[in-house]
N, C-alpha and C positions, 0 to 999 in steps of 0.2 A: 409261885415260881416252879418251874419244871426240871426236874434232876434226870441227868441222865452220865450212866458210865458204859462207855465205848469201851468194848476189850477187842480181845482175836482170844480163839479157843486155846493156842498155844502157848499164850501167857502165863506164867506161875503165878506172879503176881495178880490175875484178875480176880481170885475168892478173896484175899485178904484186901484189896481195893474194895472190893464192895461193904466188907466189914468196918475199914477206914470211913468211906464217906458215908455210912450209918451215923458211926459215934461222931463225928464233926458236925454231921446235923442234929442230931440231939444234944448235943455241948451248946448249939446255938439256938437251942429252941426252936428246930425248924422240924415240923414234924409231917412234911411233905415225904412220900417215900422216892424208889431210886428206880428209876428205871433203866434195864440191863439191856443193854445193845449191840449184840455181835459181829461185827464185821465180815465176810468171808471173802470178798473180792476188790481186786484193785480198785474197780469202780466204784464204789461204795465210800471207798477209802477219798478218793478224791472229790465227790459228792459231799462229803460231811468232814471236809478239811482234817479228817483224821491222822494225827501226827502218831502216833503209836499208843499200846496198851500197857495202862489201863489210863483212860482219859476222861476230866473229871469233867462235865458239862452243866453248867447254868442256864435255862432258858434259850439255850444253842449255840454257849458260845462257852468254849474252851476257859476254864478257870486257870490255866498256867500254859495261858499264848505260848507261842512256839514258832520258831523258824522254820522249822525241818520242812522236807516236803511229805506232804499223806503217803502213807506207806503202810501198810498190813506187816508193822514189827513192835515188838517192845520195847517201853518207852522209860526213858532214864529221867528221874530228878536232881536237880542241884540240894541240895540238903546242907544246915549247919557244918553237917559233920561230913560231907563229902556226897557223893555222888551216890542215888540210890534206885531200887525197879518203883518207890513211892514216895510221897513227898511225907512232910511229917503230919502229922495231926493238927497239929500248928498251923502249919501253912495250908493245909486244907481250908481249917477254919477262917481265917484272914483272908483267904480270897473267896470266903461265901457272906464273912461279911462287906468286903470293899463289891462283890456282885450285887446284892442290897444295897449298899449304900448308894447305888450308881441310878439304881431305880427313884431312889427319890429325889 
């Protein structure tokens, strides 16, 4: 499987997203590494269904679907504990397993 995290340069949140989806693959035994994907242009943004940063991606397809439309902004989670710029390690984890699990 192929990892991939979608930022924009502006993000705060995109160093600590790439440290997040380290540790959630290694908590899952997944020892594929991540690759980093900058965004700079609206087109790009709507080419690769880019809902905002930091954007967790599985084999090309967004780990925490989204409505919004592609846009070059940062990108909010629903979290336990309220609304946050990441989602938690947790829910990392449960949608790289439910992404696995969909392959088989």
């Amino acid at each position: 499987m192929d990892y991939e995290l979608r930022i924009i340069a502006e993000c705060p949140n995109s160093a600590p997203a790439l440290d997040l989806f380290r540790q959630a693959l290694a908590a899952e035994n997944f020892d594929e590494g991540v690759r980093v994907v900058q965004l700079d242009s609206d087109e790009q943004a709507e080419a690769l269904h880019f809902r905002g940063s930091p954007s967790f991606i599985a084999d090309g397809h967004d780990l925490f679907p989204s409505t919004a439309s592609p846009a070059l902004t940062c990108r909010v989670y629903l979290r336990a504990d309220g609304y946050a710029g990441l989602p938690s390690q947790e829910d990392v984890q449960a949608a790289l397993r439910s992404a696995t699990s969909n392959l088989l």
